[in-house]
C-alpha positions as CSV (number, residue, x, y, z in Angstrom):
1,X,3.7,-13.0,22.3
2,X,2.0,-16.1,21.6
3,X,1.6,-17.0,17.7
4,X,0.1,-19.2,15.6
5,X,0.0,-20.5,11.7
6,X,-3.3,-19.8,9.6
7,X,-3.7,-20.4,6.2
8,X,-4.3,-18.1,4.0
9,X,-7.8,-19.3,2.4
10,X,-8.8,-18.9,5.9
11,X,-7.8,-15.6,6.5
12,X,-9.5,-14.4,3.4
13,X,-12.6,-16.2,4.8
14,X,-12.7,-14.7,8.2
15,X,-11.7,-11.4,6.4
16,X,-14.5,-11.1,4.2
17,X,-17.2,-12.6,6.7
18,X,-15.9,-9.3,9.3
19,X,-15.9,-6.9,6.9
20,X,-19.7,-8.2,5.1
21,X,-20.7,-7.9,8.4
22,X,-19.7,-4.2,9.0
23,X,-21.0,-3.2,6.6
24,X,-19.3,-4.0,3.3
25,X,-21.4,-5.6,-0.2
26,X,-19.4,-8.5,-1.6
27,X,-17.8,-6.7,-4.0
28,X,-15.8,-4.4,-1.6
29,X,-15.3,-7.1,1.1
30,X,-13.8,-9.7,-1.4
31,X,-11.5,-6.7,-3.0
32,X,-10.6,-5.8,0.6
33,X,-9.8,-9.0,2.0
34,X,-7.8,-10.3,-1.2
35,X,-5.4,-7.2,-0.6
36,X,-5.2,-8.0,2.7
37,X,-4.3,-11.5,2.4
38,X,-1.9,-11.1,-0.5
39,X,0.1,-8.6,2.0
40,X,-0.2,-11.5,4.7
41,X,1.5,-14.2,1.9
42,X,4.6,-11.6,1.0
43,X,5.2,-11.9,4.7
44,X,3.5,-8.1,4.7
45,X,2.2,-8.2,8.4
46,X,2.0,-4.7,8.6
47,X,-0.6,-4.7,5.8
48,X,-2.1,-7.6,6.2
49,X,-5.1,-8.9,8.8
50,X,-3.6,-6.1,11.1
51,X,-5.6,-3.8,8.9
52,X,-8.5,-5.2,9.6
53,X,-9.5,-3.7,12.4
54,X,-9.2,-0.1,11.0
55,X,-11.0,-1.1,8.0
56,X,-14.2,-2.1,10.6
57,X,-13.6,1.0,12.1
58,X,-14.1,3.2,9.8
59,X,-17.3,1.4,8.4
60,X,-18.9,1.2,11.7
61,X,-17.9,5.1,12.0
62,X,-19.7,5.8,8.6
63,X,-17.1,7.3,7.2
64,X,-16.5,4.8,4.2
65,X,-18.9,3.6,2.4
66,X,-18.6,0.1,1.8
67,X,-20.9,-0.2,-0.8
68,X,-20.0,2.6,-3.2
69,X,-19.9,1.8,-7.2
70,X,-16.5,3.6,-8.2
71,X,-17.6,5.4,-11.8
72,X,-14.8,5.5,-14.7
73,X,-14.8,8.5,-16.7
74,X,-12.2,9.1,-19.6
75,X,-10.2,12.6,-19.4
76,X,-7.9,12.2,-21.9
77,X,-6.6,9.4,-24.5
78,X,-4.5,7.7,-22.1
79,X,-5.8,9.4,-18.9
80,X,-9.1,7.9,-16.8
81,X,-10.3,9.1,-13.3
82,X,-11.7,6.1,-11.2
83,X,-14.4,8.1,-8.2
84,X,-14.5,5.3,-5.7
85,X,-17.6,7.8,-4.3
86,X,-16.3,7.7,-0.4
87,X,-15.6,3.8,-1.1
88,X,-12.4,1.5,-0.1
89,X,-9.8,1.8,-2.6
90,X,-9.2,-2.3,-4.1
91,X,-12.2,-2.1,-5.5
92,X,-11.7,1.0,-7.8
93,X,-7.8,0.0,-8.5
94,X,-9.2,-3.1,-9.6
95,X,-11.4,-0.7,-12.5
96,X,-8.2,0.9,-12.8
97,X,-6.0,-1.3,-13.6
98,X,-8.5,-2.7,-16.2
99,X,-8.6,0.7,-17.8
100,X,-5.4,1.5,-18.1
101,X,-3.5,-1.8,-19.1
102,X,-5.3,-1.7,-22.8
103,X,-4.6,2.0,-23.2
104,X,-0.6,1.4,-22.0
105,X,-0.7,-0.8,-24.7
106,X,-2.1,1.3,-27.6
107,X,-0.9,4.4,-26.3
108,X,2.5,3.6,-25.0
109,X,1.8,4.9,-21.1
110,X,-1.5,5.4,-19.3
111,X,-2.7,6.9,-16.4
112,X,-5.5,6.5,-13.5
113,X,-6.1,9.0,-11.3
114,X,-7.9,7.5,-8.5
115,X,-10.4,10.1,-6.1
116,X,-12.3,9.7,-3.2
117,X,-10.8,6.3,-2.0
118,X,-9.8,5.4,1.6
119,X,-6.6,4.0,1.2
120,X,-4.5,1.2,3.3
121,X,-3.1,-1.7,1.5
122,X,0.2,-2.0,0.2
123,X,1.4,-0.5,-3.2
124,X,2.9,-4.0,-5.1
125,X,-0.1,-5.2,-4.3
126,X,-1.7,-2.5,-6.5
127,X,1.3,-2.6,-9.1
128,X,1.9,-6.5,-9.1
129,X,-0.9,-7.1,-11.6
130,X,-0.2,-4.8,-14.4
131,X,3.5,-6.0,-14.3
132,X,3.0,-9.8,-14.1
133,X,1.2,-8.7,-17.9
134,X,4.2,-7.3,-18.9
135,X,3.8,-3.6,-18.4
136,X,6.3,-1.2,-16.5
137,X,4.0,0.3,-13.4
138,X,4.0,2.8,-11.0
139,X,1.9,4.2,-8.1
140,X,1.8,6.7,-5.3
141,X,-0.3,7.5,-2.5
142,X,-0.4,10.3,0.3
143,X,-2.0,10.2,3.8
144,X,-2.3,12.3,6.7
145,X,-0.1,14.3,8.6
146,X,2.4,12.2,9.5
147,X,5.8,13.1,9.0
148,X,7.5,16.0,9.4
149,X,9.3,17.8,6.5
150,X,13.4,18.3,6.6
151,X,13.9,20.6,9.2
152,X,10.8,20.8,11.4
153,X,9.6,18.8,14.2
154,X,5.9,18.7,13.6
155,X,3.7,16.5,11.1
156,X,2.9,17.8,7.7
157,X,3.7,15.0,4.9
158,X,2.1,11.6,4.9
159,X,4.1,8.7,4.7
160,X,3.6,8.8,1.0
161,X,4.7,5.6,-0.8
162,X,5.2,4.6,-3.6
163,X,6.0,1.4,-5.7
164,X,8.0,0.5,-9.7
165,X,7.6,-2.3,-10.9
166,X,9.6,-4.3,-13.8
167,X,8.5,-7.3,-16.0
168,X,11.3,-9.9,-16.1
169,X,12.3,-12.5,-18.4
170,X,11.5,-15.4,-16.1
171,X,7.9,-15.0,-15.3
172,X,8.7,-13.3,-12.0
173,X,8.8,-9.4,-11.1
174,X,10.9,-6.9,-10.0
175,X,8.7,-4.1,-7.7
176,X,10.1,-2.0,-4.6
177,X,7.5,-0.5,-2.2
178,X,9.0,2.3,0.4
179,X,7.2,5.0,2.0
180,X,9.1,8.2,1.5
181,X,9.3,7.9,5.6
182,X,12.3,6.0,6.8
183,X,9.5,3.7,8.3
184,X,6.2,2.5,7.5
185,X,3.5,3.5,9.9
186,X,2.3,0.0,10.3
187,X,5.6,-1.2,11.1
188,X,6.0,1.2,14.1
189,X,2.3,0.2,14.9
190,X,3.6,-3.3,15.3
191,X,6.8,-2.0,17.0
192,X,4.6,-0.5,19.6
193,X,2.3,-3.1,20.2
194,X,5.0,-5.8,20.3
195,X,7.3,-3.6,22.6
196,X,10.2,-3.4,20.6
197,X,12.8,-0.3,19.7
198,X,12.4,1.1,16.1
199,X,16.2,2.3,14.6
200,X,17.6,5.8,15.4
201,X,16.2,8.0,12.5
202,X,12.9,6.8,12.6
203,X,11.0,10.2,14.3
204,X,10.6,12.0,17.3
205,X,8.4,12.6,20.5
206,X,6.0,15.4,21.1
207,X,8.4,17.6,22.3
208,X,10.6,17.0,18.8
209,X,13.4,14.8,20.7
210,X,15.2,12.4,18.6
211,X,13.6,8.7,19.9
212,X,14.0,4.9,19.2
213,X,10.6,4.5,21.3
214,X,7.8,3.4,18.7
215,X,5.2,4.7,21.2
216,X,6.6,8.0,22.0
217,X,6.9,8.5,18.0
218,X,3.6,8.0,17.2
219,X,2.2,10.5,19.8
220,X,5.0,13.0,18.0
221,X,6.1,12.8,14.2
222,X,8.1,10.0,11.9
223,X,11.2,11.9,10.0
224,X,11.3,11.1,6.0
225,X,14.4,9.1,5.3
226,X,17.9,10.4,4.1
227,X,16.6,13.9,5.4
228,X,16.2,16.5,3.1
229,X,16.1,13.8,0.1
230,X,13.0,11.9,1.4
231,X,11.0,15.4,1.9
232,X,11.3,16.2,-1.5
233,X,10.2,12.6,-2.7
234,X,7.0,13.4,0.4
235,X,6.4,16.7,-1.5
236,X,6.5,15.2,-4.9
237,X,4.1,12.4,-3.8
238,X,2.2,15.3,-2.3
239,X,1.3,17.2,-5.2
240,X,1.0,14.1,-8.1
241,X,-2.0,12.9,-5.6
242,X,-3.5,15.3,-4.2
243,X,-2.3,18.7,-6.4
244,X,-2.8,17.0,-9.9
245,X,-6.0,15.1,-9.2
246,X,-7.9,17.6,-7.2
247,X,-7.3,15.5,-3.4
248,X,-6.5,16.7,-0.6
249,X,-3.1,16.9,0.7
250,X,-1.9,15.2,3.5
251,X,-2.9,18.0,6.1
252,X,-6.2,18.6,4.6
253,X,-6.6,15.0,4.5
254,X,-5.9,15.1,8.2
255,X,-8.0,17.9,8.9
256,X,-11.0,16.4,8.2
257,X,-10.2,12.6,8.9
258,X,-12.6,11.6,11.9
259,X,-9.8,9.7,14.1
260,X,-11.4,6.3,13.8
261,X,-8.4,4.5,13.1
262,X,-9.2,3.7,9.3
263,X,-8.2,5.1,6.3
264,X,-8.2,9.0,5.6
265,X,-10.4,9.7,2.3
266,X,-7.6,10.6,-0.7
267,X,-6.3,10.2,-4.0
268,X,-4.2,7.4,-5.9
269,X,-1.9,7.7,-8.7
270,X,-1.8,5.1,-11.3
271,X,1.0,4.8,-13.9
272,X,1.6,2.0,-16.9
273,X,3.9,1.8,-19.6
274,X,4.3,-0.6,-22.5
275,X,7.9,-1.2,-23.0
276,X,7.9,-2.4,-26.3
277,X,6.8,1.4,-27.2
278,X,9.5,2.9,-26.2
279,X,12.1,2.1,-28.9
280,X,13.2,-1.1,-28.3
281,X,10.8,-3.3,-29.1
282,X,13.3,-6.7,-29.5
283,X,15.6,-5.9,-26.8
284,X,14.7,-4.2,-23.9
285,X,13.6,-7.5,-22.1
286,X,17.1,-9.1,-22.8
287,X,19.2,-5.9,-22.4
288,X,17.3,-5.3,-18.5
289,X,18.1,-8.9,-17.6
290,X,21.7,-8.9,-18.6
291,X,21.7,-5.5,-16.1
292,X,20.2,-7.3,-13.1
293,X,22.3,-10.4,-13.7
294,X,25.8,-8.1,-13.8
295,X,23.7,-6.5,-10.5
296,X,23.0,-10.0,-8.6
297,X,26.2,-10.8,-9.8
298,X,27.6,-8.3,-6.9
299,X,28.5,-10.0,-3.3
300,X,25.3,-9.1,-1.3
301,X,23.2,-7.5,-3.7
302,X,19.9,-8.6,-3.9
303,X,16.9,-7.1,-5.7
304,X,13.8,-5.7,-4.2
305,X,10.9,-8.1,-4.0
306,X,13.4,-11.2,-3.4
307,X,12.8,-11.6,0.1
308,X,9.0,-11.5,-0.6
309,X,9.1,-14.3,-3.4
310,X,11.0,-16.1,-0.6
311,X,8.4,-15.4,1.8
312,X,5.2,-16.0,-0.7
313,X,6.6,-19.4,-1.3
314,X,7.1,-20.7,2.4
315,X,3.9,-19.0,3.6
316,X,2.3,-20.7,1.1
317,X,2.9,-23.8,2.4
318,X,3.1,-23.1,6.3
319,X,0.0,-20.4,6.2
320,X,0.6,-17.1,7.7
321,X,2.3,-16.3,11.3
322,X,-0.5,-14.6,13.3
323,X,-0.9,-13.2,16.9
324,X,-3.1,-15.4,18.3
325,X,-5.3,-12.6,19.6
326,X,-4.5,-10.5,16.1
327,X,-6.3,-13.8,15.1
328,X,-9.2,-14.5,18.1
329,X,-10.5,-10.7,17.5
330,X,-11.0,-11.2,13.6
331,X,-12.4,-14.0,14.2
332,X,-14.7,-12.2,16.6
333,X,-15.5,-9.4,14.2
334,X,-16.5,-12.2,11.7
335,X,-18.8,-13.9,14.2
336,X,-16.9,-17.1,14.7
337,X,-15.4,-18.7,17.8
338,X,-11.8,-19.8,18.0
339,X,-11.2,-23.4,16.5
């Protein structure tokens, strides 16, 4: 497959001229595409410009309205809902995420619950701001009918993620983002389209046979990970999105999704805490870091996120590794012609 390096200003440029011209107001293009491109600088590929042309999709489809005004409306001291109104979801975690950090701080935790978003980006996208201001965050998400719960063989769960973060000492931040499938969906995507087996454990065909083929699992179902373990986390997901806030669940979700490849309309959970409210105001900073330095201290331990700091700081320099036609088509969707 033939690749090539693009930087990551261009990108966003190509990003937000496709997606202004499907449909989007600059508001929701420029909160799309910065999502988009953040993924593509973590080394995220399988949330980066690939999304792209899902998001088009479902625009062109008129299923997402990419010019929605999300509406904030208090529902408790430390809870606010964010209505994206049919809209993409940056945009309204944006509103979020500027409700809640002033309220985490008052109030000692705070919460957004996020409705009638199309969701697609990656979770420490989401979370990474809130932490990099000092604040303990959490998020979850659920889907469509995906993944089939511990001891079926058909879809039910979405791939339901979620993502902690952790402010550190150093300026730097500690986040994990894992579906409660034992794969991402995007990541088989790319699997398929590349050609390549996915591990044993990853889902199976149609006909509920145990596969390494990426294709033959996304015509079947994707299995949670560690079994009956990773159901439970699906289910839990399930019912703090869609239960709690009034969204639908995964197979509702699915049930009325129009195929178009984009983003099913769903809910978001959005979580913040202040840990200097929690009791230990002076030490909870240095008492965490002496934890993950006796951790790292461990032959092969390493901490989530440390690959992607890796990866943010060579891609920053060497722009982003791109499928040259992953690359000629957005540049097609934006109207340009390959340079």
């Amino acid at each position: 497959m033939s690749t090539l390096f693009v930087p990551l200003e261009k990108i966003r440029a190509v990003a937000v001229a496709a997606l202004t011209r499907a449909g989007c107001d600059a508001g929701h293009a420029a909160a799309v595409a910065d999502v988009m491109v953040r993924a593509e600088a973590d080394g995220g590929a399988s949330h980066g410009l690939f999304r792209l042309a899902g998001y088009l999709a479902s625009l062109r489809s008129g299923k997402v309205n990419g010019t929605a005004r999300p509406v904030v409306r208090p529902l408790a001291p430390a809870v606010v809902q964010i209505d994206g109104k049919g809209g993409y979801a940056p945009l309204a975690m944006g509103m979020a995420r500027e409700a809640i950090a002033p309220l985490a701080r008052t109030q000692g935790l705070a919460a957004a619950a996020i409705i009638n978003v199309h969701h697609f980006s990656a979770l420490w996208v989401d979370i990474e701001p809130l932490v990099e201001a000092g604040l303990v965050a959490m998020s979850y998400t659920a889907y469509m009918p995906l993944v089939a719960p511990a001891g079926a063989a058909k879809p039910f769960f979405g791939t339901n993620p979620m993502a902690f973060g952790w402010p550190r000492g150093d300026g730097n931040s500690m986040i994990f983002d894992q579906a409660s499938a034992a794969m991402a969906r995007g990541e088989i995507q790319i699997a398929a389209r590349d050609g390549h087996a996915v591990p044993a454990g990853t889902g199976v065909d149609a006909g509920g046979n145990p596969t390494t083929d990426p294709a033959a699992i996304l015509k079947g179902a994707q299995l949670p990970f560690g079994g009956y373990k990773g159901s439970a986390i699906a289910l839990m997901v399930e019912l703090l999105c869609a239960g709690l806030i009034g969204q639908p669940f995964s197979v509702e979700a699915g049930d009325e999704d129009n195929k178009d490849g984009g983003p099913p309309r769903g809910g978001y959970l959005l979580i913040a805490l202040d840990p200097a409210r929690f009791g230990d105001e002076a030490g909870w900073r240095a008492h965490a870091e002496a934890f993950f330095q006796r951790l790292t201290g461990m032959p092969g331990v390493r901490l989530p996120g440390d690959r992607r700091a890796a990866n943010r700081a060579r891609i920053a320099r060497e722009g982003a590794t791109l499928p040259r036609k992953l690359w000629e088509d957005a540049l097609a969707a934006a109207g340009a012609t390959p340079s």
